[in-house]
C-alpha positions as CSV (number, residue, x, y, z in Angstrom):
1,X,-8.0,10.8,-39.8
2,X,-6.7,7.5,-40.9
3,X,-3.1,7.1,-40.5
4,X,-1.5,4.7,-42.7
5,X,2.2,3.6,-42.7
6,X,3.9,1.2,-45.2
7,X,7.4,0.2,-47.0
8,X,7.4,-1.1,-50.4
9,X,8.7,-4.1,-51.8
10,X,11.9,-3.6,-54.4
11,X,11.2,-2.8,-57.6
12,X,7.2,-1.7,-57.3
13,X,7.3,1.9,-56.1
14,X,6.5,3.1,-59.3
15,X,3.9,0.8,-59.8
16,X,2.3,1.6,-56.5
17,X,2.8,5.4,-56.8
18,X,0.9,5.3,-60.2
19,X,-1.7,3.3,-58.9
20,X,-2.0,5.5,-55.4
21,X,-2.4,8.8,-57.9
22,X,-4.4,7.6,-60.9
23,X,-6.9,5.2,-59.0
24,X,-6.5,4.6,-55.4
25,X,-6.7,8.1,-53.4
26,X,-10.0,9.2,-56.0
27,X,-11.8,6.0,-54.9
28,X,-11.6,7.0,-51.3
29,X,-12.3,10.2,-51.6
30,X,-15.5,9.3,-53.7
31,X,-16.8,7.0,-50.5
32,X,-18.9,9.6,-48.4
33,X,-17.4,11.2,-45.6
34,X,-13.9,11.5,-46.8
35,X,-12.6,14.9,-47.5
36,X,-8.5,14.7,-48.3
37,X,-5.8,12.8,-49.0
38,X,-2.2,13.7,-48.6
39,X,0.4,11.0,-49.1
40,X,4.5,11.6,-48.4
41,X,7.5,9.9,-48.5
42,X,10.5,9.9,-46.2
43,X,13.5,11.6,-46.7
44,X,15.2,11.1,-43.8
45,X,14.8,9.4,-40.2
46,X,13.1,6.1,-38.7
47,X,10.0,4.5,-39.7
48,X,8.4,3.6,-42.8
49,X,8.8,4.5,-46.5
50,X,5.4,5.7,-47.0
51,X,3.2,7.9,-45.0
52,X,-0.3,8.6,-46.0
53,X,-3.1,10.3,-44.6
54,X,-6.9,10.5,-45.3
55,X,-9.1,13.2,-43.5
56,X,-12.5,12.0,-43.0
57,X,-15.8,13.8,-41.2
58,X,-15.7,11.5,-38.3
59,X,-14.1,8.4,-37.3
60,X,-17.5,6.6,-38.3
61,X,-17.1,7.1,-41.9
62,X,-13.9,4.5,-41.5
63,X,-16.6,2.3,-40.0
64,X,-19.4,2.4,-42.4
65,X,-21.1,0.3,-44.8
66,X,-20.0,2.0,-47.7
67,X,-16.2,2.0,-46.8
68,X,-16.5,-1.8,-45.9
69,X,-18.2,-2.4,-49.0
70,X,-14.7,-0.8,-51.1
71,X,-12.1,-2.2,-48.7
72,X,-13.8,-6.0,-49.5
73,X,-13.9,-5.5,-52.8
74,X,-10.7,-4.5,-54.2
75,X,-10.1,-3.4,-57.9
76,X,-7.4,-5.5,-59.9
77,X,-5.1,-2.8,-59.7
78,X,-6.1,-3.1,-55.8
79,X,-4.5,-6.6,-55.7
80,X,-1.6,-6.1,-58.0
81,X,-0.1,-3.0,-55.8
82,X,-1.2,-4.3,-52.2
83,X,0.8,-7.5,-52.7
84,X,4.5,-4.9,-52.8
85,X,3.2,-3.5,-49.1
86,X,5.4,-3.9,-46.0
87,X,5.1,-3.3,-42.5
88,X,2.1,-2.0,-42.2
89,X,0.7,0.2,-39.7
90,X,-2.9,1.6,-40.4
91,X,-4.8,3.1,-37.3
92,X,-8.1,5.2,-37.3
93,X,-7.7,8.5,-35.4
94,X,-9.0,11.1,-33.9
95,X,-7.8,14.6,-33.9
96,X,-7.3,15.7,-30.3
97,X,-5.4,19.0,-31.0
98,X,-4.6,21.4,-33.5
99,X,-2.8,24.8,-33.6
100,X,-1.9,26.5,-36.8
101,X,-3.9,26.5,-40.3
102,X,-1.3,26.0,-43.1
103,X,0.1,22.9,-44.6
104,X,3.5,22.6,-46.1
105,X,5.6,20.9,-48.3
106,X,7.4,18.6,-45.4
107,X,6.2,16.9,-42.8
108,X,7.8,15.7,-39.4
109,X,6.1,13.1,-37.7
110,X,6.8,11.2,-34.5
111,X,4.1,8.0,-33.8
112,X,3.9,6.1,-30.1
113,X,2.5,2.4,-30.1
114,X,1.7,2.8,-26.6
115,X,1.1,5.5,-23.6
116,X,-0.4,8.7,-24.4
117,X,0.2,12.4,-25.4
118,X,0.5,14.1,-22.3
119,X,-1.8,17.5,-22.8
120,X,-1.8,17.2,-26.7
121,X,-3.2,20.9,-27.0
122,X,-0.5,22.5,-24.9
123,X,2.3,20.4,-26.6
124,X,0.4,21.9,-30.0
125,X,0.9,25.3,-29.1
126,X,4.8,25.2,-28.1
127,X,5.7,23.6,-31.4
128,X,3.9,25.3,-33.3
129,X,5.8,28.9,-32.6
130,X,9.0,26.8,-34.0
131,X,10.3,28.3,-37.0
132,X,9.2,27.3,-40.2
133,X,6.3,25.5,-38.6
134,X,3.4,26.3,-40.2
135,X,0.4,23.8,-38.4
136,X,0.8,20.6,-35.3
137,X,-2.0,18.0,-35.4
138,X,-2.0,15.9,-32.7
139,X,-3.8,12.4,-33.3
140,X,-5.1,9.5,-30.6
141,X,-6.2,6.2,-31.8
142,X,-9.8,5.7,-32.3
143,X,-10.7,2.4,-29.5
144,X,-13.0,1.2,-31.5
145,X,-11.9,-2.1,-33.3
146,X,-10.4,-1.6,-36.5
147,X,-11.3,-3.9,-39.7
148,X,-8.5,-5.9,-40.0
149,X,-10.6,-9.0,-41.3
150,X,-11.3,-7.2,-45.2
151,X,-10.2,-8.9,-48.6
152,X,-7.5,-5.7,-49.1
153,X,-6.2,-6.4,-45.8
154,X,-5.8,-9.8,-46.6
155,X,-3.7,-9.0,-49.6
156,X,-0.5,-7.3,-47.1
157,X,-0.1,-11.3,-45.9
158,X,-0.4,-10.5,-42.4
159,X,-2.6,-8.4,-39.6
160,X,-1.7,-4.5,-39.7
161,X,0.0,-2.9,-36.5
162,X,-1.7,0.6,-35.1
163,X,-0.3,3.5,-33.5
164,X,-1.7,5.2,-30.1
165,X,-0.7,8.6,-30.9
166,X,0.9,10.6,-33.2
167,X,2.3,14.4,-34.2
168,X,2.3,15.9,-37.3
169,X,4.2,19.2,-37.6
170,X,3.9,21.0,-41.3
171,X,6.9,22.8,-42.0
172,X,7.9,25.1,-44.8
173,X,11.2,23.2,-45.8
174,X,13.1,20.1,-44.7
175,X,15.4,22.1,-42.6
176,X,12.4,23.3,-40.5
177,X,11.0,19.9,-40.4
178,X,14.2,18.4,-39.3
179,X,14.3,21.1,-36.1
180,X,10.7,20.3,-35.7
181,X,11.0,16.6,-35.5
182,X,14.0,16.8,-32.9
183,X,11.8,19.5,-30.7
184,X,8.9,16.5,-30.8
185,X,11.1,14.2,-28.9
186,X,12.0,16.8,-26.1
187,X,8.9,18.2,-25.6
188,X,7.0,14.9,-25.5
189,X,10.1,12.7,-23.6
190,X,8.7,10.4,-25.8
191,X,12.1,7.7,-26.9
192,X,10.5,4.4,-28.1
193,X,8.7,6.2,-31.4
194,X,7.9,3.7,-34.3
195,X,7.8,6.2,-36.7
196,X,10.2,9.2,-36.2
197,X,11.2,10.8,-39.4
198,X,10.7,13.6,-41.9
199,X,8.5,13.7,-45.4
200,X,8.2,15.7,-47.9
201,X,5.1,15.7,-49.8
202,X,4.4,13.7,-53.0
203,X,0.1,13.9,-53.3
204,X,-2.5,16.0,-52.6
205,X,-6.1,16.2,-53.3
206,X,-9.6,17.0,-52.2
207,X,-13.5,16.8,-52.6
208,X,-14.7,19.6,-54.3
209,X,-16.6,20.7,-51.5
């Protein structure tokens, strides 16, 4: 998966939503390799605005000629929505655990810049028999370098910051994601989270196949 995190400057998030759901999220999934796209935004909690999330075959795809090729050579609209990002946070991962097989509407998420996920499939299991928690994806940054030197990274005026691991819980409503994202912190002991907060879903899409 690629992880992305990002605020918006005032007075472009409907510019950048438009541009994110009529042109952005189709040109990655047209880039082989990529499979679905599913962008939120906070509702409540610490961290960034904007979360989005791309699902790819395998952490090489976000490596490969043909993503390098788009990411250096952004459309207008590109340029004209990537100047309004803010604090972003884009890390390649892998997915290390997973228990459940439903997505919902809301999404409780709790991201480490440092240390590690102590037994990430074990810690998948307990929080997924919460209630109202429908699937737990537990994500580790990929170590191989990112590409931070592109012409769209260039555009967000400054080097992006990465995560080491991260939680995703799907729940079926925000009350459920709220419980969920409070259980994360206990269960993990993890206190220093740079993003720790609760989404509710604004995109969706996937290839055909």
């Amino acid at each position: 998966m690629l992880a992305i995190w990002h605020d918006i400057a005032p007075g472009h998030a409907a510019e950048v939503r438009e541009w994110y759901a009529r042109e952005h999220h189709f040109e990655r999934l047209a880039i082989p390799g990529f499979r679905e796209v599913r962008r939120f935004e906070r509702v409540s909690g610490t961290g960034a605005e904007i979360f989005g999330v791309y699902r790819v075959d395998t952490t090489q795809v976000l490596h490969s000629p043909a993503y390098r090729a788009r990411i250096d050579a952004p459309t207008e609209w590109t340029r004209s929505a990537m100047r309004s990002f803010r604090n972003m946070s884009r890390t390649v991962c892998g997915i290390v655990a997973q228990a459940g097989c439903a997505q919902g509407g809301h999404l409780a998420v709790l991201a480490s810049a440092g240390g590690a996920l102590r037994d990430p499939q074990a810690t998948c299991m307990r929080l997924a028999s919460l209630q109202g928690v429908l699937q737990v994806t537990a994500l580790r940054a990929d170590p191989a370098p990112g590409m931070d030197a592109t012409a769209e990274q260039a555009l967000r005026g400054g080097p992006d910051t990465r995560v080491a691991w991260a939680l995703l819980l799907d729940a079926d409503g925000p009350d459920a994601a709220e419980g969920a994202l409070q259980a994360t912190q206990e269960h993990t002991d993890c206190r220093g989270a740079v993003q720790f907060a609760v989404y509710r879903l604004s995109f969706a899409a996937r290839t055909p196949d």
